[in-house]
C-alpha positions as CSV (number, residue, x, y, z in Angstrom):
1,X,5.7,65.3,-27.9
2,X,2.2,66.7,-26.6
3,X,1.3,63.0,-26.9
4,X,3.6,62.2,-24.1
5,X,3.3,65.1,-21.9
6,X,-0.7,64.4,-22.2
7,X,-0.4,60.4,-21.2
8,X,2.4,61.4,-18.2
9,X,-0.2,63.6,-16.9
10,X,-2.7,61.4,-17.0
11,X,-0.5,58.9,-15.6
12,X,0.2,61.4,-12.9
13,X,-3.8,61.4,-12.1
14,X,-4.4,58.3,-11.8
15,X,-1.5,57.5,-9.4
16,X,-3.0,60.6,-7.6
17,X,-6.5,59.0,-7.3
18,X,-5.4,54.9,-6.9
19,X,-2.7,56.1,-4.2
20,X,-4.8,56.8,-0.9
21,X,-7.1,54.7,0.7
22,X,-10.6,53.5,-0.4
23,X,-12.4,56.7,1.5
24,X,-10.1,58.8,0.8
25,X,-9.6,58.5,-2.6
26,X,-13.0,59.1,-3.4
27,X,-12.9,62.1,-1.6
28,X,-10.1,63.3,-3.5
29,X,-11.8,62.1,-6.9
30,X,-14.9,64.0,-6.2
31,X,-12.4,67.1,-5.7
32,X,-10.4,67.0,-8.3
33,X,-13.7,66.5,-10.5
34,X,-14.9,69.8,-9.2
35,X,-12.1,71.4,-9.8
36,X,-12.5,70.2,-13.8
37,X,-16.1,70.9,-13.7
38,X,-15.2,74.5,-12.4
39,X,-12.6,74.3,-15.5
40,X,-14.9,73.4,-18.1
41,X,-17.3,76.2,-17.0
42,X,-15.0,79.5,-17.3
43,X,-13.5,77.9,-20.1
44,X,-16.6,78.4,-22.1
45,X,-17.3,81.7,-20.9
46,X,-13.8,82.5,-22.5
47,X,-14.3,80.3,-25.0
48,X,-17.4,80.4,-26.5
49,X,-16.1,79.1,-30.2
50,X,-14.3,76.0,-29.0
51,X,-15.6,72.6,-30.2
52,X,-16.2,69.8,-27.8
53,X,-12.5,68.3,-29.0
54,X,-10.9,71.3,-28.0
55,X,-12.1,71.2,-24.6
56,X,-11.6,67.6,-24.1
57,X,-8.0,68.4,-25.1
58,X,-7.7,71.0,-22.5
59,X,-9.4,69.3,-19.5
60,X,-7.5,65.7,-21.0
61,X,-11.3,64.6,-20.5
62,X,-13.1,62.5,-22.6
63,X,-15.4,63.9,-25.3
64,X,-18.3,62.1,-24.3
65,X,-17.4,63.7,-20.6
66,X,-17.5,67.0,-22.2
67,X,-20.6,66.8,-23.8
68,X,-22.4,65.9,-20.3
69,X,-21.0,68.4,-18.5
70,X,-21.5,71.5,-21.2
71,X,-25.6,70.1,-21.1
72,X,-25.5,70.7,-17.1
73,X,-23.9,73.8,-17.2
74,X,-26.2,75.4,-19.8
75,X,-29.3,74.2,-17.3
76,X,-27.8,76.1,-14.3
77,X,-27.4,79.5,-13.5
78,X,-24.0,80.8,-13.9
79,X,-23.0,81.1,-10.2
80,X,-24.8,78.3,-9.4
81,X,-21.8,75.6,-7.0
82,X,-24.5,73.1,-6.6
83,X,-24.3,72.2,-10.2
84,X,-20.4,71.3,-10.2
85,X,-21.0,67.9,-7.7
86,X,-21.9,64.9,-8.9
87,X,-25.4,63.6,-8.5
88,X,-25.8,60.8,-5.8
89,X,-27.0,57.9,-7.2
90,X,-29.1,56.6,-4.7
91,X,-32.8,55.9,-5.8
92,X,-35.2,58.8,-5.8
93,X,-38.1,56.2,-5.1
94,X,-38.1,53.6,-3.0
95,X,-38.6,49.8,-4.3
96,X,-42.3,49.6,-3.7
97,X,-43.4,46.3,-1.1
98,X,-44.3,43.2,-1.9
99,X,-47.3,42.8,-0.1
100,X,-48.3,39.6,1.3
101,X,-50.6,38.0,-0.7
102,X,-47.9,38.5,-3.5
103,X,-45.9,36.1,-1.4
104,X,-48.5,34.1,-0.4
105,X,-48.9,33.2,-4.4
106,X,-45.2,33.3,-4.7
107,X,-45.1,30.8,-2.3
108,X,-48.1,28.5,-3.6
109,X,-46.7,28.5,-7.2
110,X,-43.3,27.5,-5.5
111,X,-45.0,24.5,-3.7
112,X,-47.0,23.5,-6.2
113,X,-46.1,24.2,-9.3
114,X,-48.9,25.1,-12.3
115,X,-49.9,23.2,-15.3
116,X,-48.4,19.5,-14.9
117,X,-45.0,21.5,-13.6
118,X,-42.7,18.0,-13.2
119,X,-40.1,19.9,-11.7
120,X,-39.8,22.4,-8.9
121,X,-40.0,25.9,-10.2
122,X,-36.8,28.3,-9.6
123,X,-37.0,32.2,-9.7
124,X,-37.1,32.8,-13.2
125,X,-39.9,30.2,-13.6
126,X,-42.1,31.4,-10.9
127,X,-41.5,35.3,-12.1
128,X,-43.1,34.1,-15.3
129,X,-46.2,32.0,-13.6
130,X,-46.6,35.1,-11.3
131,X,-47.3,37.5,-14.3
132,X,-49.3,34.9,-16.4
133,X,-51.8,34.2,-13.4
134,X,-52.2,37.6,-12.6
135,X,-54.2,38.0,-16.2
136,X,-57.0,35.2,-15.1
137,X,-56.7,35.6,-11.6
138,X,-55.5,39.2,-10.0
139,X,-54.3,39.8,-6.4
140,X,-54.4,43.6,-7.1
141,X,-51.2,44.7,-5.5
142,X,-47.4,44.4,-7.0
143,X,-45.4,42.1,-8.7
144,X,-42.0,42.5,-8.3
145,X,-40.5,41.2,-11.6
146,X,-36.6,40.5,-11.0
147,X,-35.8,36.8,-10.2
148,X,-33.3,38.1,-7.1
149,X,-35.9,39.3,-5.1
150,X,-38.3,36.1,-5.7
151,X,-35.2,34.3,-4.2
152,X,-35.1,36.3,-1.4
153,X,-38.6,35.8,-0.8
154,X,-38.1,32.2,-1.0
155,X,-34.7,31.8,1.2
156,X,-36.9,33.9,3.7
157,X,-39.5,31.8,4.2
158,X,-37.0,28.5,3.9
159,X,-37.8,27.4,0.4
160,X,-34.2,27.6,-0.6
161,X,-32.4,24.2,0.8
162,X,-28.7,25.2,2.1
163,X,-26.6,22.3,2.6
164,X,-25.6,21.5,6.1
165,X,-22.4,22.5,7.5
166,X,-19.9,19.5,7.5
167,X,-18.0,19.8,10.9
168,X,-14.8,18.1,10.0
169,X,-12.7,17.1,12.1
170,X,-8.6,16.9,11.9
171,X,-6.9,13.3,10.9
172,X,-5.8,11.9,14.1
173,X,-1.7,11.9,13.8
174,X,-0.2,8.5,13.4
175,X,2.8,7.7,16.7
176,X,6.1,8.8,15.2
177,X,7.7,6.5,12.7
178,X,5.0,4.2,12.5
179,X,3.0,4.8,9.3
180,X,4.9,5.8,6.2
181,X,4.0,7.2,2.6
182,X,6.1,6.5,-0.5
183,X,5.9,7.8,-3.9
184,X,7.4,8.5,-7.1
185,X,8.5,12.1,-8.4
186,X,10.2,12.9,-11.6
187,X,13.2,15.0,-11.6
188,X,12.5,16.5,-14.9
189,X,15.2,18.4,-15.6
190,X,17.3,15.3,-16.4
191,X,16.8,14.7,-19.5
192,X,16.5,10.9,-20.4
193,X,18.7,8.9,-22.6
194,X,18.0,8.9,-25.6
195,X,18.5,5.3,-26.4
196,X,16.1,4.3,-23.5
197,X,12.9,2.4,-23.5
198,X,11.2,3.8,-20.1
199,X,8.7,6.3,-20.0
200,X,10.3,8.4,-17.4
201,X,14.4,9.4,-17.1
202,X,15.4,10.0,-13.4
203,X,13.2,9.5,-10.1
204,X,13.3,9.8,-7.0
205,X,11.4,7.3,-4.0
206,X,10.5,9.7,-1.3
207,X,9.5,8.5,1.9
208,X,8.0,10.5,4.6
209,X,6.7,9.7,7.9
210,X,3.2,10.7,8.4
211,X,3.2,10.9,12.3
212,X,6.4,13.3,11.9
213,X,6.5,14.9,8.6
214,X,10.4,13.7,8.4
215,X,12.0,12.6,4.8
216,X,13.1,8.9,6.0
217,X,14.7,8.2,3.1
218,X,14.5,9.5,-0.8
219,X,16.6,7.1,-3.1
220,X,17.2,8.3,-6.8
221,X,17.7,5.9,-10.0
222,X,17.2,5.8,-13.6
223,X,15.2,2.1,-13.4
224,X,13.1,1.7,-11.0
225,X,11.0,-1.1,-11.7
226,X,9.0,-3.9,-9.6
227,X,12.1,-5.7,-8.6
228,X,14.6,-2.7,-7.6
229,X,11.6,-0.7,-6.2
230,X,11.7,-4.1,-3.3
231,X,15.8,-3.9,-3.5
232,X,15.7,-0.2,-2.8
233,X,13.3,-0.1,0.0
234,X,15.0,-3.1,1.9
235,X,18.3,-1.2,2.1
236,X,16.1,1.3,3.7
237,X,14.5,-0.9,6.3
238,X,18.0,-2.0,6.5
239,X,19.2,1.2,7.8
240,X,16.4,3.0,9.3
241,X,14.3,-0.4,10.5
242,X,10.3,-1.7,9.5
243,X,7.7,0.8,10.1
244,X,3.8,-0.9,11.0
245,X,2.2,0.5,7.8
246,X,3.1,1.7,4.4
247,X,0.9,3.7,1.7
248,X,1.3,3.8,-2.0
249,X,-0.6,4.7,-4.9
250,X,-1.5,2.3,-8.1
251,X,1.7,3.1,-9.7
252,X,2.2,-0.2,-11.6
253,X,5.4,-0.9,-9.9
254,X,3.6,-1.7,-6.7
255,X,0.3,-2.6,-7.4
256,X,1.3,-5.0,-10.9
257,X,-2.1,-3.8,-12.6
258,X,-3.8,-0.6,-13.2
259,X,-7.1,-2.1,-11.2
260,X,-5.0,-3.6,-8.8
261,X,-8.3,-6.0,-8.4
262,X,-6.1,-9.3,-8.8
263,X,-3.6,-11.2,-6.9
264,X,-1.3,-9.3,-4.0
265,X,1.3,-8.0,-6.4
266,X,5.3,-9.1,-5.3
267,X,5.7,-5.5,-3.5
268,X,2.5,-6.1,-1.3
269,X,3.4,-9.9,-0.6
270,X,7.3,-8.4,0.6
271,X,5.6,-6.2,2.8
272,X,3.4,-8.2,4.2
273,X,5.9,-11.0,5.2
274,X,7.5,-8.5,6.8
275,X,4.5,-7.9,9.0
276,X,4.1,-4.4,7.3
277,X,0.1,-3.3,6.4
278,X,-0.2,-2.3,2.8
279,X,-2.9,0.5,2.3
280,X,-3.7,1.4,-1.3
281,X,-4.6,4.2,-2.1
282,X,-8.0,4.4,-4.1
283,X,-8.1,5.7,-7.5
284,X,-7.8,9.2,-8.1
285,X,-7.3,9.9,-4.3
286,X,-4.2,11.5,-3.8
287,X,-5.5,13.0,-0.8
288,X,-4.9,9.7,1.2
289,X,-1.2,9.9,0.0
290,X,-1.4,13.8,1.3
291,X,2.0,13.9,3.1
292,X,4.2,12.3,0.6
293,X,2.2,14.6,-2.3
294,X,2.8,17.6,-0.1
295,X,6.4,17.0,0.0
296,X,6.4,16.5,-3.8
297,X,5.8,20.2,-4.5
298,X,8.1,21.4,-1.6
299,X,10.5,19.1,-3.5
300,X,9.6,20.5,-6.9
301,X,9.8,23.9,-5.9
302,X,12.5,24.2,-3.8
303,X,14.3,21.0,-5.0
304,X,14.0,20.8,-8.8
305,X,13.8,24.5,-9.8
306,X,15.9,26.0,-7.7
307,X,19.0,23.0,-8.3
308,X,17.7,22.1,-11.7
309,X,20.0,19.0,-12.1
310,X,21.3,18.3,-15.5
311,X,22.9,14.9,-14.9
312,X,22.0,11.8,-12.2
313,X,24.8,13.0,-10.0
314,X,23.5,16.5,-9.9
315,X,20.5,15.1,-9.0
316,X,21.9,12.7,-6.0
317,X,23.9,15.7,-4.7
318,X,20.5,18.0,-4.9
319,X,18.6,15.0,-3.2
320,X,21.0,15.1,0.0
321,X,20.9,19.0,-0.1
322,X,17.3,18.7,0.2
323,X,17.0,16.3,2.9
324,X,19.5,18.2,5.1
325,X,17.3,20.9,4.2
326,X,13.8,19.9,4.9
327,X,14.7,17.8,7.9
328,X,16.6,19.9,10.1
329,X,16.8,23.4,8.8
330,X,13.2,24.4,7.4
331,X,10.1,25.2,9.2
332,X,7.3,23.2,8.5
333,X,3.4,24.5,8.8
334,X,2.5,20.8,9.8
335,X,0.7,20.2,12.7
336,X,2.9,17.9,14.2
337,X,5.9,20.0,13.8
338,X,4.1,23.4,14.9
339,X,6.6,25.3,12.4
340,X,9.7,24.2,13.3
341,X,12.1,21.3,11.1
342,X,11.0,18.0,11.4
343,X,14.2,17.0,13.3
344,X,13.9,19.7,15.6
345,X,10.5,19.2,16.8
346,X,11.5,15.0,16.9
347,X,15.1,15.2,18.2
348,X,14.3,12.3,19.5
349,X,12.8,9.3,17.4
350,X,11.7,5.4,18.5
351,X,14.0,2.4,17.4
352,X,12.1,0.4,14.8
353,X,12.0,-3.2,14.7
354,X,14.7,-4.5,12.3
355,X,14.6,-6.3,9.5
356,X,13.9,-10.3,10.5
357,X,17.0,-12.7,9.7
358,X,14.7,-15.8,8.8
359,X,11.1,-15.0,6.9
360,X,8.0,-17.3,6.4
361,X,7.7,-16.4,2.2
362,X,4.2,-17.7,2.4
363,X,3.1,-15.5,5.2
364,X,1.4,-13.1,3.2
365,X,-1.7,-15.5,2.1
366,X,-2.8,-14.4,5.8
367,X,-3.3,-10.3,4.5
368,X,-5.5,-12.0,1.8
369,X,-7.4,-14.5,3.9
370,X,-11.2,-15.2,2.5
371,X,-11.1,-12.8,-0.3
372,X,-12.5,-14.1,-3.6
373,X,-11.6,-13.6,-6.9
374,X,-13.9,-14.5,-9.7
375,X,-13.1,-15.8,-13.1
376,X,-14.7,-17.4,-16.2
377,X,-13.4,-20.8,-17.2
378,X,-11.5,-21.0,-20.9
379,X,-12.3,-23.5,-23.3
380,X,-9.6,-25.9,-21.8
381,X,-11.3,-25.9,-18.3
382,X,-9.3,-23.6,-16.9
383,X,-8.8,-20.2,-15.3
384,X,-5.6,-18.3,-14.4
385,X,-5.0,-16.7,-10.9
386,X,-1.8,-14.7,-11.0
387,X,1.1,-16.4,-13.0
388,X,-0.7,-20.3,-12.4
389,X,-3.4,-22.2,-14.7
390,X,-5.9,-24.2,-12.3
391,X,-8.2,-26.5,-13.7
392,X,-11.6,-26.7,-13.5
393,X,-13.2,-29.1,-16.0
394,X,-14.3,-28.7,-19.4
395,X,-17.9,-29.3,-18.5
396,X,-17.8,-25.8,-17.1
397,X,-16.3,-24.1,-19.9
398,X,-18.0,-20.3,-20.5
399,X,-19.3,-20.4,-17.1
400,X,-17.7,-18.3,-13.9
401,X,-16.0,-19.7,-11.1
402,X,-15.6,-18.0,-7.5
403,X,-11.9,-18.8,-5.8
404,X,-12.2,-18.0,-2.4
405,X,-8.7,-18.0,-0.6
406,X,-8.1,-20.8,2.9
407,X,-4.8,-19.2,3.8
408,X,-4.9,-21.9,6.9
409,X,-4.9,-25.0,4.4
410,X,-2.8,-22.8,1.5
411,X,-6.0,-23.9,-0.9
412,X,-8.6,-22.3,-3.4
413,X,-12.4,-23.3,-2.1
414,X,-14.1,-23.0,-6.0
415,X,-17.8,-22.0,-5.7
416,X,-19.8,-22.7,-8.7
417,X,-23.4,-21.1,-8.6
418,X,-23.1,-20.4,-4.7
419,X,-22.5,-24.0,-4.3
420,X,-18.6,-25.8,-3.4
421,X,-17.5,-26.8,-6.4
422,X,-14.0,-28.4,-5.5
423,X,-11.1,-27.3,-3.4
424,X,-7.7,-26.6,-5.4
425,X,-4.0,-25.9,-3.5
426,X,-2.6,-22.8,-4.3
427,X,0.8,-22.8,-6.8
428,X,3.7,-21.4,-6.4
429,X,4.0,-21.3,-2.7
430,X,7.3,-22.4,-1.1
431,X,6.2,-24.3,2.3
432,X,9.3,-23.4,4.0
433,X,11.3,-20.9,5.6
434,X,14.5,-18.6,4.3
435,X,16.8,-16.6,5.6
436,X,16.3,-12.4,4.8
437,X,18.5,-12.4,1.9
438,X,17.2,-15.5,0.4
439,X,13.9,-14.4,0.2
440,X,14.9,-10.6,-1.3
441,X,16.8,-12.6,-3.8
442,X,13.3,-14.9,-4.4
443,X,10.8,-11.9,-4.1
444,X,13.0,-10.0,-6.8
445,X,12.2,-13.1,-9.2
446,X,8.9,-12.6,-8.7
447,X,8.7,-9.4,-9.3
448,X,10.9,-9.3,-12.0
449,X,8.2,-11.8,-13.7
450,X,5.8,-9.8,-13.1
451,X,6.9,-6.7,-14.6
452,X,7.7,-8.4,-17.7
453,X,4.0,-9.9,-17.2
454,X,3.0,-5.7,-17.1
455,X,5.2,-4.5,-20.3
456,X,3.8,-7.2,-22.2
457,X,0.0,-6.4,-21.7
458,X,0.8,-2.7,-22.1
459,X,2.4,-3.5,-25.3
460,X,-0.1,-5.4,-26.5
461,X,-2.5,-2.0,-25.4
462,X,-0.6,0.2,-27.3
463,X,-0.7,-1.5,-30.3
464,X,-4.7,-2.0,-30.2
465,X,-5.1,1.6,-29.5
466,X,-2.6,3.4,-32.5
């Protein structure tokens, strides 16, 4: 019991003392220490006998406290107040100066650093220098010894490089509606089924306009893939129209590789025969997918854990809630909406050009026009761009080939050792036009190949690494 009436005094101190302000606590600290000090004294004039335990248990002071504060009072008179405040803690000496020809050698050592030095000496290295040439070679004054004032001495006199302040300037806004960012996001309280084969259960393919800030669009399915990634976003541009540009990351779903070094994958070539710019993103630069990433943790936070979904309706139904949500009802800190929703500060958006009814399917070789790619030629003679084998001749086996891309003629210029080597026409091209739906029904085919393409290689790089 006197345990507890001991700690709920104590308690009852030090909500006394962490109360008040930063001033005025201290004041009232310093007080109520007075008042023990006071405490302490006529307690051992009343009770001389008492141990040190006896009066830490009265005050509810620390032993150690105790056995200061008895030492003091025994060294002052009786009726001497001074005695019962604390003792400033200020220095009674100055720091003595550091003369200059203490900084002249501070400053020499610094600059040219003793002994075969091959490295520019720092504080700790010059404080040790400093004291070993003063036994050969005195300057008769003092030396400071702590490493924090030899760096002061040196930022002083502009020894210390600071980097230059980087004035950065804001991202100019893109027009409204013209630039879009896409990404995936895994709703993760849906579990996935348990009889599946994909990595990841239920997602969702947010859109968001960077000029804006609005959610255009954020479709929800168990399989995305290459092929319904294209089928998905069509219905958008179905519904909403074509923006100029779209940004992804290296997801393998658009890029078809993890280097996405190699051939336009089908998602880039459906954009771009669509007259849509493909930007992607470099690796591990999230930052130039910032507005799709930002909405990502509004959506994970005020999507995911709020709803938490347990099933792919669920989800759909939480996906529309949110949209409604972030679009017209809450504020967002982004510049171009000056904290207001989306919708609100863009009542008003531009028409977008529609989807075209009849598309050129080899339009794309015009986004890649003059790259090169570089491959080594196989036993057989040949080297493999994309899906296609293209032959080069056995006499050039083990050797490396450039394919520089003609989109004008639809051909590969081969350079062997900087010099033309032969000129090859590029496979799989169609060399006519089809309408919209055509093509979406082609471009799924190839992107359905080239996902099975993808699953294959990573099988193959699971196995060699367990």
């Amino acid at each position: 019991m006197r345990d507890l009436v001991l700690g709920s005094l104590w308690l009852a101190r030090w909500l006394r003392q962490y109360t008040p302000g930063k001033k005025t606590r201290s004041r009232v600290m310093e007080e109520e220490w007075q008042v023990d000090r006071a405490r302490l004294r006529t307690a051992r004039q009343q009770h001389p006998d008492w141990s040190y335990s006896q009066f830490a248990l009265f005050l509810h002071r620390s032993t150690s406290w105790v056995k200061k504060w008895c030492r003091r009072l025994r060294q002052a008179a009786p009726d001497d107040e001074s005695v019962l405040k604390s003792l400033s803690r200020r220095p009674h000496h100055p720091p003595p100066r550091i003369a200059a020809a203490a900084v002249e050698r501070i400053l020499a050592i610094r600059d040219h650093p003793p002994e075969g030095l091959k490295r520019t000496p720092g504080p700790v290295a010059i404080a040790y220098y400093l004291h070993k040439l003063e036994e050969t070679d005195p300057v008769g004054c003092y030396l400071p010894t702590s490493s924090s004032t030899i760096w002061k001495i040196l930022d002083r006199h502009q020894r210390i490089l600071r980097p230059i302040p980087v004035a950065h300037e804001p991202t100019l806004l893109a027009e409204p509606m013209i630039s879009w960012q896409v990404d995936f996001k895994d709703v993760t309280t849906v579990a996935p089924e348990p009889d599946g084969k994909r990595q990841h259960g239920v997602e969702t393919l947010n859109m968001v306009d960077t000029g804006t800030s609005i959610l255009v669009d954020n479709p929800i399915r168990t399989d995305f893939n290459a092929e319904t990634v294209i089928d998905t976003v069509a219905q958008t541009f179905q519904q909403v129209g074509c923006p100029r540009r779209v940004t992804f990351d290296r997801d393998p779903r658009f890029v078809g590789s993890a280097g996405s070094t190699d051939f336009p994958a089908a998602w880039v070539r459906f954009l771009a025969c669509l007259n849509i710019q493909a930007e992607i993103c470099p690796p591990q630069r999230p930052d130039k997918n910032g507005f799709v990433e930002r909405y990502n943790r509004t959506y994970e936070y005020e999507g995911i854990r709020q709803y938490r979904p347990a099933t792919l309706d669920q989800a759909r139904q939480m996906n529309q809630a949110v949209r409604q949500h972030y679009n017209f009802e809450r504020p967002n800190q982004a510049r171009s909406c000056s904290n207001q929703p989306p919708r609100t500060a863009f009542p008003d958006l531009p028409t977008l050009p529609s989807l075209p009814q009849v598309v050129d399917p080899d339009s794309w070789l015009k986004a890649i026009d003059g790259r090169m790619y570089i491959r080594r030629v196989n036993a057989a003679g040949t080297v493999r761009v994309d899906k296609y084998t293209y032959y080069i001749g056995r006499e050039q086996r083990g050797q490396h080939v450039v394919l520089r891309v003609r989109a004008t003629d639809q051909q590969f210029e081969v350079e062997l050792k900087d010099q033309p080597f032969k000129v090859l026409p590029i496979k799989g091209l169609q060399h006519q036009l089809m309408t919209f739906d055509d093509y979406l029904v082609f471009i799924r085919r190839q992107a359905v190949s080239e996902w099975r393409h993808y699953l294959r290689k990573a099988r193959v790089y699971v196995r060699l690494i367990t």
